[in-house]
Chimera marker file (.cmm) of the C-alpha trace (Angstrom):
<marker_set name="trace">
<marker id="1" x="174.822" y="-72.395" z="80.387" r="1" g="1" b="0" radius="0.5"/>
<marker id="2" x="174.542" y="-73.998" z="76.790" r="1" g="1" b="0" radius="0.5"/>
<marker id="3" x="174.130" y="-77.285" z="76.068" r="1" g="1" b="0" radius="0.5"/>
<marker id="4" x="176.792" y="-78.622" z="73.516" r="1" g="1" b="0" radius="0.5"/>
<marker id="5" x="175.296" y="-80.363" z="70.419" r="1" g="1" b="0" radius="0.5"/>
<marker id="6" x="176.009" y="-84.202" z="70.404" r="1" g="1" b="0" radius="0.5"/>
<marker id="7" x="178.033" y="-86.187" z="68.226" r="1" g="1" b="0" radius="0.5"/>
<marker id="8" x="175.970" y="-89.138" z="67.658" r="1" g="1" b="0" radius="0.5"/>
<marker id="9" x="178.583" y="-91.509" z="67.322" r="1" g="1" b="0" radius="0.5"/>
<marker id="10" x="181.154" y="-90.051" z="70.209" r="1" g="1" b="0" radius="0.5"/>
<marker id="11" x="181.873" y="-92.913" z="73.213" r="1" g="1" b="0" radius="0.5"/>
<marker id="12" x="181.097" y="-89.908" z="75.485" r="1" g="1" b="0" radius="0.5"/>
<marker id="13" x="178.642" y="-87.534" z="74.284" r="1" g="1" b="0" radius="0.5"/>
<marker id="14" x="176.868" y="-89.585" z="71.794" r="1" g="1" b="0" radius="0.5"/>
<marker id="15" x="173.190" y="-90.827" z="72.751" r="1" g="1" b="0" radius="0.5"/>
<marker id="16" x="172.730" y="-94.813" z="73.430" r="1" g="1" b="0" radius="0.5"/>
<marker id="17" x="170.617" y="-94.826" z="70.287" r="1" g="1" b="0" radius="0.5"/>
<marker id="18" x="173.098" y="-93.840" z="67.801" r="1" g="1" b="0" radius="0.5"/>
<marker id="19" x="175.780" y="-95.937" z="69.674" r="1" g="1" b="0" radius="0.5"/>
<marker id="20" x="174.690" y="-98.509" z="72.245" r="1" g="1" b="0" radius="0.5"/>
<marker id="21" x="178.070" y="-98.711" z="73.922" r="1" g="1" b="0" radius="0.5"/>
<marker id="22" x="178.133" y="-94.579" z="74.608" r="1" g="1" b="0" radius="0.5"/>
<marker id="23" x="178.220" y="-93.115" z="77.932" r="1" g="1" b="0" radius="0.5"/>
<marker id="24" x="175.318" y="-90.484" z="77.351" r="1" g="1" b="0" radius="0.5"/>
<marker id="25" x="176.910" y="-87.362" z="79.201" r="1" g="1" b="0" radius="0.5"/>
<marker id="26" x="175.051" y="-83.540" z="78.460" r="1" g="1" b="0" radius="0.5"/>
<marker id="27" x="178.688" y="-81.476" z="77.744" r="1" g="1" b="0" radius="0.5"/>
<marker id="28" x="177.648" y="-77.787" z="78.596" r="1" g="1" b="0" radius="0.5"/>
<marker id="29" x="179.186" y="-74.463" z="77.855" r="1" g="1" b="0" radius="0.5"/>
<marker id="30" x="179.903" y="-72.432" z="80.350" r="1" g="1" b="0" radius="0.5"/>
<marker id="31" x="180.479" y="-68.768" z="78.533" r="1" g="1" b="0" radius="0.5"/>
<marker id="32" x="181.020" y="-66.820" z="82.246" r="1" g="1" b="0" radius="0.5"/>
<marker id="33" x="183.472" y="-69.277" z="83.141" r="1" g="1" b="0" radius="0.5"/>
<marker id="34" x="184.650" y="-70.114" z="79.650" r="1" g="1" b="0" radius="0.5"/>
<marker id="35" x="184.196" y="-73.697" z="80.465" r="1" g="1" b="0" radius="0.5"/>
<marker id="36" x="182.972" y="-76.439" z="79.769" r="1" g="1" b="0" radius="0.5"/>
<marker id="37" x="180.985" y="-78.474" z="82.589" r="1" g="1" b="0" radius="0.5"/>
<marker id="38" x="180.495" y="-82.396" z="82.164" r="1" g="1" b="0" radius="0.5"/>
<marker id="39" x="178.225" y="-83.396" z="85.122" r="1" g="1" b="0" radius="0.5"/>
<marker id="40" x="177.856" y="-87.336" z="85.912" r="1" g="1" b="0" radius="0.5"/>
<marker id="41" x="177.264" y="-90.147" z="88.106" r="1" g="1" b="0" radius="0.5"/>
<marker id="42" x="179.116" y="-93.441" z="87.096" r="1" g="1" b="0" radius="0.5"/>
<marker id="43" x="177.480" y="-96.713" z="87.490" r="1" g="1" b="0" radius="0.5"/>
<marker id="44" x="178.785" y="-100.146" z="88.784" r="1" g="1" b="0" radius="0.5"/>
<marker id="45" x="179.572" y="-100.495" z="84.356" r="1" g="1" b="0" radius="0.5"/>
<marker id="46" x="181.707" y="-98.222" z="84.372" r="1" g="1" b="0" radius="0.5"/>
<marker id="47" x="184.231" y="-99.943" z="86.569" r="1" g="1" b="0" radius="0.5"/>
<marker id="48" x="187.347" y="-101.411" z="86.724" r="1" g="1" b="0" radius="0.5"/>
<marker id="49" x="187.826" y="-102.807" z="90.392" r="1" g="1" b="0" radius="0.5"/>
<marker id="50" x="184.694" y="-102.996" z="92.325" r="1" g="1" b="0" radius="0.5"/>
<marker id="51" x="183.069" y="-99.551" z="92.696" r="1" g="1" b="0" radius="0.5"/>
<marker id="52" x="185.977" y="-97.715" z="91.597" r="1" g="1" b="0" radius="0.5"/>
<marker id="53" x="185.393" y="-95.784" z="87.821" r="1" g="1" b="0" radius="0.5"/>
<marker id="54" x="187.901" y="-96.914" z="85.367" r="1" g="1" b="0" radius="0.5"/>
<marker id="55" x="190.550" y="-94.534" z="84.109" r="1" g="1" b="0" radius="0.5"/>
<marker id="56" x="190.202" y="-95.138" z="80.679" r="1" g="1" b="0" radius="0.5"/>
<marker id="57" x="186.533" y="-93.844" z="80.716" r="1" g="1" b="0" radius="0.5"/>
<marker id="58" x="188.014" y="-90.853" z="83.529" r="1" g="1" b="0" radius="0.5"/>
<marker id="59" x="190.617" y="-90.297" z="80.840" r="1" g="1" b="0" radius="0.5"/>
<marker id="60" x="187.688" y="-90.131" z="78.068" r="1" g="1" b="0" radius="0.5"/>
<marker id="61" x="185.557" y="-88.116" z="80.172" r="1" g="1" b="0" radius="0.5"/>
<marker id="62" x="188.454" y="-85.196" z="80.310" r="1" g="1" b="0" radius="0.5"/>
<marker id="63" x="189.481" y="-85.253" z="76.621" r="1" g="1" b="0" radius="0.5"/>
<marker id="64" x="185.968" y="-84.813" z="75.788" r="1" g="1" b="0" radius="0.5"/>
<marker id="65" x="185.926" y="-81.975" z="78.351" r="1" g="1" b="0" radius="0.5"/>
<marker id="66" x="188.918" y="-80.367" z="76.535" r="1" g="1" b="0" radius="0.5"/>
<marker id="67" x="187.633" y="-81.018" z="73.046" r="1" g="1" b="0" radius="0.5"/>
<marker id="68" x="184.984" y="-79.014" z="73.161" r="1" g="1" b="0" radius="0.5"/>
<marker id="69" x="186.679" y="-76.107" z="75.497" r="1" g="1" b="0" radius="0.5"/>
<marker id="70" x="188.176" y="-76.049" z="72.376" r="1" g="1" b="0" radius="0.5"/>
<marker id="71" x="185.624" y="-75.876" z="69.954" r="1" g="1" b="0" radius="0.5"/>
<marker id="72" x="183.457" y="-73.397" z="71.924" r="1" g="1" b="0" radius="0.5"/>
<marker id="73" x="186.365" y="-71.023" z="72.471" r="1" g="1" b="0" radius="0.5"/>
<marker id="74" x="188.166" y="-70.944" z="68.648" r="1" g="1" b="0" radius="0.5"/>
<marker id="75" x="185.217" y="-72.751" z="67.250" r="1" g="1" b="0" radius="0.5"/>
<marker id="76" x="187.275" y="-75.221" z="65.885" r="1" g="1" b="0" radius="0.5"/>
<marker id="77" x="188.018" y="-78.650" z="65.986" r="1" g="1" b="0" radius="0.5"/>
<marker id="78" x="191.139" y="-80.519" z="67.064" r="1" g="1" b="0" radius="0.5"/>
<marker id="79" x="192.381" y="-83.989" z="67.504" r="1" g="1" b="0" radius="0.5"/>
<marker id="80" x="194.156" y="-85.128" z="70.545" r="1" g="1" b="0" radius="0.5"/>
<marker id="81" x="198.101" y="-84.966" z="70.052" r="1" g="1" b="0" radius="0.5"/>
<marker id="82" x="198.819" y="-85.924" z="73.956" r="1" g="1" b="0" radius="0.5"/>
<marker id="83" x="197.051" y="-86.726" z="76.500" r="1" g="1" b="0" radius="0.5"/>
<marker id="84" x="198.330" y="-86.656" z="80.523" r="1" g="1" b="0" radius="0.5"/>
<marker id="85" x="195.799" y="-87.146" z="83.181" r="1" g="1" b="0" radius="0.5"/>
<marker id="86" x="196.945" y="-88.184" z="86.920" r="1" g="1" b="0" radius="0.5"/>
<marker id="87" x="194.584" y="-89.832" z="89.219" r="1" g="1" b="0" radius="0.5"/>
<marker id="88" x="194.660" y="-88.105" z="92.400" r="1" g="1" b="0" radius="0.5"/>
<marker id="89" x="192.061" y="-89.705" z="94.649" r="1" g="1" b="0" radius="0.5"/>
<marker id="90" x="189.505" y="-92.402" z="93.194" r="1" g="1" b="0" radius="0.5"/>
<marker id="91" x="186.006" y="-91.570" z="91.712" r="1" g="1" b="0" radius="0.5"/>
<marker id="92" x="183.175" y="-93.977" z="93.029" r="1" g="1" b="0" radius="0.5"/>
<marker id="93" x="180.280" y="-94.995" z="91.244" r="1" g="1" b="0" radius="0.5"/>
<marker id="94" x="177.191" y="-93.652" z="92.299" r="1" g="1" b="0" radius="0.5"/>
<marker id="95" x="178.446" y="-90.629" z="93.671" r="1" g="1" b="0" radius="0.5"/>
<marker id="96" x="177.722" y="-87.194" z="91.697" r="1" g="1" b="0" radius="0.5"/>
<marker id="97" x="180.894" y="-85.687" z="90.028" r="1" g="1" b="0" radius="0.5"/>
<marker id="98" x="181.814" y="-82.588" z="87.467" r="1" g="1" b="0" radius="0.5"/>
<marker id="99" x="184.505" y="-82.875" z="84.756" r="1" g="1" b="0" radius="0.5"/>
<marker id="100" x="185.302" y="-79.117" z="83.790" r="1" g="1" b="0" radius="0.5"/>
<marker id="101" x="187.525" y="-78.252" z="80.896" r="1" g="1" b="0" radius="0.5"/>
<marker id="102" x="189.708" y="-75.174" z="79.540" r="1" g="1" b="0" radius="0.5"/>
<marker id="103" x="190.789" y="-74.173" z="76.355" r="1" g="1" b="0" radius="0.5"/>
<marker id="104" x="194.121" y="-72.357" z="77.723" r="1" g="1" b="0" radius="0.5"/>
<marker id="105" x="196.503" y="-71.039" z="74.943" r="1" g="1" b="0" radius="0.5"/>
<marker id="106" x="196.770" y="-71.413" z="71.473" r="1" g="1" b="0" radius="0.5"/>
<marker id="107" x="199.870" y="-71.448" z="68.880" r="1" g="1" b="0" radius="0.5"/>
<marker id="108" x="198.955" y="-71.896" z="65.283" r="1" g="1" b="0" radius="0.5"/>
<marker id="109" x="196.921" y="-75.094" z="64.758" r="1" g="1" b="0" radius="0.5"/>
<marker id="110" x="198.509" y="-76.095" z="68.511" r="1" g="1" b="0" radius="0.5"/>
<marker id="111" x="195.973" y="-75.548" z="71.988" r="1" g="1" b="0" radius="0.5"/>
<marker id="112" x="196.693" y="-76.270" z="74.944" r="1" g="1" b="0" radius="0.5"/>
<marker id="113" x="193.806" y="-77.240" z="77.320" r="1" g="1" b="0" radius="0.5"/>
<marker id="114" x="193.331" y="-78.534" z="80.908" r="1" g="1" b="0" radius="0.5"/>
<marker id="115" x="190.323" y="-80.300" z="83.058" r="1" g="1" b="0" radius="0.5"/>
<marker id="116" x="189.124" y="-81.736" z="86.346" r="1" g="1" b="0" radius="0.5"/>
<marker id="117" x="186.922" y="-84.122" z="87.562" r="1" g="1" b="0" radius="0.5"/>
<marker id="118" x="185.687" y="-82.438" z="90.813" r="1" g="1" b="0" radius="0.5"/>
<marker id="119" x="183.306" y="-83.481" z="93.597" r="1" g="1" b="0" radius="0.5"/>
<marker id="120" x="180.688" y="-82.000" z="95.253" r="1" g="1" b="0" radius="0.5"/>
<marker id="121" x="182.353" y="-80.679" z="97.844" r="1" g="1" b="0" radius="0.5"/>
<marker id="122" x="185.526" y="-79.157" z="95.508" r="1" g="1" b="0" radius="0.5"/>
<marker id="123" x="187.886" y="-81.807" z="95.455" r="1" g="1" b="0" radius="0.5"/>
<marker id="124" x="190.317" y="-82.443" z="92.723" r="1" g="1" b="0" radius="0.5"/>
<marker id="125" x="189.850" y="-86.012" z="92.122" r="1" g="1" b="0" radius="0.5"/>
<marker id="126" x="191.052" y="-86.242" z="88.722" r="1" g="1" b="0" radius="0.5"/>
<marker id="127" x="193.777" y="-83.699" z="86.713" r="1" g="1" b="0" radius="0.5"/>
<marker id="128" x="194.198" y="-83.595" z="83.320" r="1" g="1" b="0" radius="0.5"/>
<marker id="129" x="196.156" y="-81.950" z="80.228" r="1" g="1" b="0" radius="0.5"/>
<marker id="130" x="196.391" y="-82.337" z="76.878" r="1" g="1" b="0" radius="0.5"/>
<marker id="131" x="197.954" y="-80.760" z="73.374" r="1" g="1" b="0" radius="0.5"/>
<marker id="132" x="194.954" y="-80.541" z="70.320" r="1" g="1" b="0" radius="0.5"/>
<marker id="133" x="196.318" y="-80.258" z="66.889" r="1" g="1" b="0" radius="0.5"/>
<marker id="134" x="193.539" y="-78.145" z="64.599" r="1" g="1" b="0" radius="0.5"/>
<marker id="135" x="193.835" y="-79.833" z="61.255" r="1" g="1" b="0" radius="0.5"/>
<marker id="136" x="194.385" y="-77.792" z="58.462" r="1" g="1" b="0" radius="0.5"/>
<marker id="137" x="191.910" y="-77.426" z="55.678" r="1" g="1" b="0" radius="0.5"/>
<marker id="138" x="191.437" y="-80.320" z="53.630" r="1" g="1" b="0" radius="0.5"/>
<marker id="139" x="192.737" y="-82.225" z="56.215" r="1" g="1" b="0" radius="0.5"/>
<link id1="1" id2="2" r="1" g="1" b="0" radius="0.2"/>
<link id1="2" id2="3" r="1" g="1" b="0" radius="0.2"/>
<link id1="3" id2="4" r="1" g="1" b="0" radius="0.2"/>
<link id1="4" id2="5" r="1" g="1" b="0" radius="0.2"/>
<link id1="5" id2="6" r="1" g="1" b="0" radius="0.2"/>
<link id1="6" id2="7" r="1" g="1" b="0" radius="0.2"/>
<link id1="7" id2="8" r="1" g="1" b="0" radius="0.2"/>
<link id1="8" id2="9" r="1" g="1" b="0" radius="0.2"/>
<link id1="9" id2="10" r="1" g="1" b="0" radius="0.2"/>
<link id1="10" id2="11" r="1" g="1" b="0" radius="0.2"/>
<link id1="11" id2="12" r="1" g="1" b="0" radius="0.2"/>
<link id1="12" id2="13" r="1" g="1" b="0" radius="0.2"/>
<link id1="13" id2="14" r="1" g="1" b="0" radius="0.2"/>
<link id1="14" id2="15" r="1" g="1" b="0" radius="0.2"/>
<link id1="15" id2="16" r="1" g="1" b="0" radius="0.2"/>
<link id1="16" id2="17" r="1" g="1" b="0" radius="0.2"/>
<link id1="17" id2="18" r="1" g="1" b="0" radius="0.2"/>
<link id1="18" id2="19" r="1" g="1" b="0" radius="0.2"/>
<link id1="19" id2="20" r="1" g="1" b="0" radius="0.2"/>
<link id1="20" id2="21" r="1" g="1" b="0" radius="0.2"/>
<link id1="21" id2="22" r="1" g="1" b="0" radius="0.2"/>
<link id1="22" id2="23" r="1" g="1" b="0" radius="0.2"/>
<link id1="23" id2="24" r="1" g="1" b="0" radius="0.2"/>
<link id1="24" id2="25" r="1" g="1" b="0" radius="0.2"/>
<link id1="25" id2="26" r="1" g="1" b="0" radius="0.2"/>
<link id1="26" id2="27" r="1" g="1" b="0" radius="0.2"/>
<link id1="27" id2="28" r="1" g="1" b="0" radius="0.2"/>
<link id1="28" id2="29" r="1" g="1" b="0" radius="0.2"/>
<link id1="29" id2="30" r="1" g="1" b="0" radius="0.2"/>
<link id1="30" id2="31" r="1" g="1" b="0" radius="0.2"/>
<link id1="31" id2="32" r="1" g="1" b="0" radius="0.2"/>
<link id1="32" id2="33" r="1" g="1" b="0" radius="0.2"/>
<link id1="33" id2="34" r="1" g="1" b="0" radius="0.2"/>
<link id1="34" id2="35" r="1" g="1" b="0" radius="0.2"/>
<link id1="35" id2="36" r="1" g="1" b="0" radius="0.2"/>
<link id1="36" id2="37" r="1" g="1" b="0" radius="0.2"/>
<link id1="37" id2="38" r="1" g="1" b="0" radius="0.2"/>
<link id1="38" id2="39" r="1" g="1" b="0" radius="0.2"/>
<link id1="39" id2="40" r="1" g="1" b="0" radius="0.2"/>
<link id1="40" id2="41" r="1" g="1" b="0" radius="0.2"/>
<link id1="41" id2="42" r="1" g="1" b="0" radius="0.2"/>
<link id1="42" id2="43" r="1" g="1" b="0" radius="0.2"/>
<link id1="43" id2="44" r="1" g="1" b="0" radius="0.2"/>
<link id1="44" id2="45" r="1" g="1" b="0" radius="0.2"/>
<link id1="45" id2="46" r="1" g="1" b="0" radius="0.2"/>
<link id1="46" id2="47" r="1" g="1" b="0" radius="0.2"/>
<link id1="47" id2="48" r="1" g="1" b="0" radius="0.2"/>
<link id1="48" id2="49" r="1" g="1" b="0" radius="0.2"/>
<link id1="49" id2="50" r="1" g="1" b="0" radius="0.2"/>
<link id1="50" id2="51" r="1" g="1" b="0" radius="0.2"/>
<link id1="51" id2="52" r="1" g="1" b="0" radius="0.2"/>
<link id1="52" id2="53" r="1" g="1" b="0" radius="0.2"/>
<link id1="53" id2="54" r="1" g="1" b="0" radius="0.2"/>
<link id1="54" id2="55" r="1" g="1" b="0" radius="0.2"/>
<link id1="55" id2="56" r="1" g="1" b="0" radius="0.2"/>
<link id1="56" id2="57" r="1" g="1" b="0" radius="0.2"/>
<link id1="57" id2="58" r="1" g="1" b="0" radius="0.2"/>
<link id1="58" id2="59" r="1" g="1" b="0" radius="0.2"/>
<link id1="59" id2="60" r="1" g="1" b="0" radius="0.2"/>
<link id1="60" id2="61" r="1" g="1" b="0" radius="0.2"/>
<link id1="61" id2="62" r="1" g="1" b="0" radius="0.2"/>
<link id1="62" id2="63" r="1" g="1" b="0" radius="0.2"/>
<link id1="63" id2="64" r="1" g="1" b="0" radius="0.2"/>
<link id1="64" id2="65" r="1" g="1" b="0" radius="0.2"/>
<link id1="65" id2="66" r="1" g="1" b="0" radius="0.2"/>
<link id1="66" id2="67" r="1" g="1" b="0" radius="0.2"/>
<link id1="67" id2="68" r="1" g="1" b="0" radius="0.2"/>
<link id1="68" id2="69" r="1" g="1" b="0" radius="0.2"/>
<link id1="69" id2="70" r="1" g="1" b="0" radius="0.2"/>
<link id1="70" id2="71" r="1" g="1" b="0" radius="0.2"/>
<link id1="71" id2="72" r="1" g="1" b="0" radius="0.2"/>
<link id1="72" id2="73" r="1" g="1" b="0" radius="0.2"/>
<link id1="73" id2="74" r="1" g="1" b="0" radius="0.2"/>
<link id1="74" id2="75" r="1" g="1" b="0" radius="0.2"/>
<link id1="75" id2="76" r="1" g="1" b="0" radius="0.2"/>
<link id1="76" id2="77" r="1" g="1" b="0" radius="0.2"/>
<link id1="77" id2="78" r="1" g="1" b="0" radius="0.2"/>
<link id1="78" id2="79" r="1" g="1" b="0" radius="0.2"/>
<link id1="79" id2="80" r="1" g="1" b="0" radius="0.2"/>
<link id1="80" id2="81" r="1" g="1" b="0" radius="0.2"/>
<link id1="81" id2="82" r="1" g="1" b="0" radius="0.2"/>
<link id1="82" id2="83" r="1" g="1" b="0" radius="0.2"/>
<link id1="83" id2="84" r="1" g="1" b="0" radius="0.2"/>
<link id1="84" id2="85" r="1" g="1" b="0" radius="0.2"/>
<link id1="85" id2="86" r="1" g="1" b="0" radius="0.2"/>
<link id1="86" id2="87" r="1" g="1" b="0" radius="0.2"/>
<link id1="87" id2="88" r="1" g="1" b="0" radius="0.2"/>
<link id1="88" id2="89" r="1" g="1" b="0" radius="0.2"/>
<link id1="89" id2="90" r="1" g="1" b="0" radius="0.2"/>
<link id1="90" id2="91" r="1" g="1" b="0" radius="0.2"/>
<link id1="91" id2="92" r="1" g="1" b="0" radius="0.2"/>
<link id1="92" id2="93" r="1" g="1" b="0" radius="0.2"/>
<link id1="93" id2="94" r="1" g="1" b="0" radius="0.2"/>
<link id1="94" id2="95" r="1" g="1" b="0" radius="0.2"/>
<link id1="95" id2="96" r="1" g="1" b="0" radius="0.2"/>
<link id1="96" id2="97" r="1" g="1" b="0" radius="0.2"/>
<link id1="97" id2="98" r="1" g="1" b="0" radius="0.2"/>
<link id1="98" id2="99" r="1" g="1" b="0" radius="0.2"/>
<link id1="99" id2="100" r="1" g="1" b="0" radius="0.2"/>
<link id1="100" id2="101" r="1" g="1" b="0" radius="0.2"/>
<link id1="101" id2="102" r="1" g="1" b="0" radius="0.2"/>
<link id1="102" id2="103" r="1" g="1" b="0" radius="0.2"/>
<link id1="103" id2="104" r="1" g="1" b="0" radius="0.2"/>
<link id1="104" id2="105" r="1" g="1" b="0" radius="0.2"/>
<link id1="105" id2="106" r="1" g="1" b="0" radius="0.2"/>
<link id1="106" id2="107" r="1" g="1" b="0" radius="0.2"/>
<link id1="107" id2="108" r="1" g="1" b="0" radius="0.2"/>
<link id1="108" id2="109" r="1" g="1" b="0" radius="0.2"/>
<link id1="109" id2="110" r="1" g="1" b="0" radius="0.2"/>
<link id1="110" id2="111" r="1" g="1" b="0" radius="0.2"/>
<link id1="111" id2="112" r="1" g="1" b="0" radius="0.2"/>
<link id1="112" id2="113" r="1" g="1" b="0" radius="0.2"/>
<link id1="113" id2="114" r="1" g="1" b="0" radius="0.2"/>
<link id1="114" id2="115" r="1" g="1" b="0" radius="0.2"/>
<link id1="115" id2="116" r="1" g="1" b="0" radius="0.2"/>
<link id1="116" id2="117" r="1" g="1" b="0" radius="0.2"/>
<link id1="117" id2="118" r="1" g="1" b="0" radius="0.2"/>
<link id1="118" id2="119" r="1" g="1" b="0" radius="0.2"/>
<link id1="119" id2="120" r="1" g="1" b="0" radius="0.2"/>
<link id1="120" id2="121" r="1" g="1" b="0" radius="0.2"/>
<link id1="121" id2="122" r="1" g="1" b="0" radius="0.2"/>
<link id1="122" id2="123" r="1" g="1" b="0" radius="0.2"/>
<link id1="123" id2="124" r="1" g="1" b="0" radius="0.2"/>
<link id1="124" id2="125" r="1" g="1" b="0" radius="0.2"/>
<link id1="125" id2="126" r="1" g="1" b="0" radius="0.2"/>
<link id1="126" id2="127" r="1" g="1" b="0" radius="0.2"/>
<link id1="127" id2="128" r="1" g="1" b="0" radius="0.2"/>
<link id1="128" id2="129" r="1" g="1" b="0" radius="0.2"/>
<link id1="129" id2="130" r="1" g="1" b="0" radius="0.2"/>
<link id1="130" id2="131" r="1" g="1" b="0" radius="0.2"/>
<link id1="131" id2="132" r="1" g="1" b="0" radius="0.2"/>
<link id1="132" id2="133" r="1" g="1" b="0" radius="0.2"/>
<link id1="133" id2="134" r="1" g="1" b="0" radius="0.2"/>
<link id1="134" id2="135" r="1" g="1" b="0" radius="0.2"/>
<link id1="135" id2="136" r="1" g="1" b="0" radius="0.2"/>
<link id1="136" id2="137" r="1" g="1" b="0" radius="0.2"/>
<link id1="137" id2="138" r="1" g="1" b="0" radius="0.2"/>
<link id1="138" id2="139" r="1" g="1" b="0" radius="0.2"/>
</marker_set>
């Protein structure tokens, strides 16, 4: 696997020197897969209700995922057009979790993408989908 270059200011990726308020997560490339592979362990920070990770920062986590499924498979960048992530079972802080994301289909300057948030053990705690739009040039 290949570690993804950071964006220094990105919520999720970027490093806590070049934004205090980032989450610091390694996003690596998975070329046999063709995925991307987000590993982390949340802290009590992170939360919403005690101990329980807050889906906004979930919902970050996966996009990020997807984002650069993206860019490593059509080495290209997209913004986030819609965004649908279902909680399935919670994700605890302190507990060691994967986020895993798929570039699946592209139409034009349209991809479609998926992720997961996983546990150890395999299970689907988080789902997630979402339609990039590739700028155009210029754009």
């Amino acid at each position: 696997m290949k570690a993804c270059l950071r964006s220094p200011g990105c919520f999720v990726c970027g490093s806590v020197e070049s934004n205090p308020r980032a989450l610091d997560l390694a996003i690596f490339w998975n070329e046999e897969e063709h995925r991307t592979e987000i590993p982390f362990r949340a802290d009590e920070t992170w939360c919403g209700y005690k101990g329980v990770v807050h889906g906004g920062i979930l919902s970050a986590i996966t996009d990020d995922a997807m984002a650069w499924a993206l860019r490593e498979t059509w080495a290209d960048w997209g913004f986030t057009g819609s965004l649908s992530v279902r909680f399935l079972r919670p994700v605890m802080a302190g507990i060691p979790y994967t986020a895993f994301g798929w570039a699946e289909e592209r139409r034009g300057r349209k991809v479609a993408t998926k992720a997961h948030i996983l546990a150890e053990d395999g299970t689907i705690h988080v789902e997630a989908k979402a339609l990039f739009v590739i700028p155009e040039k210029g754009e």
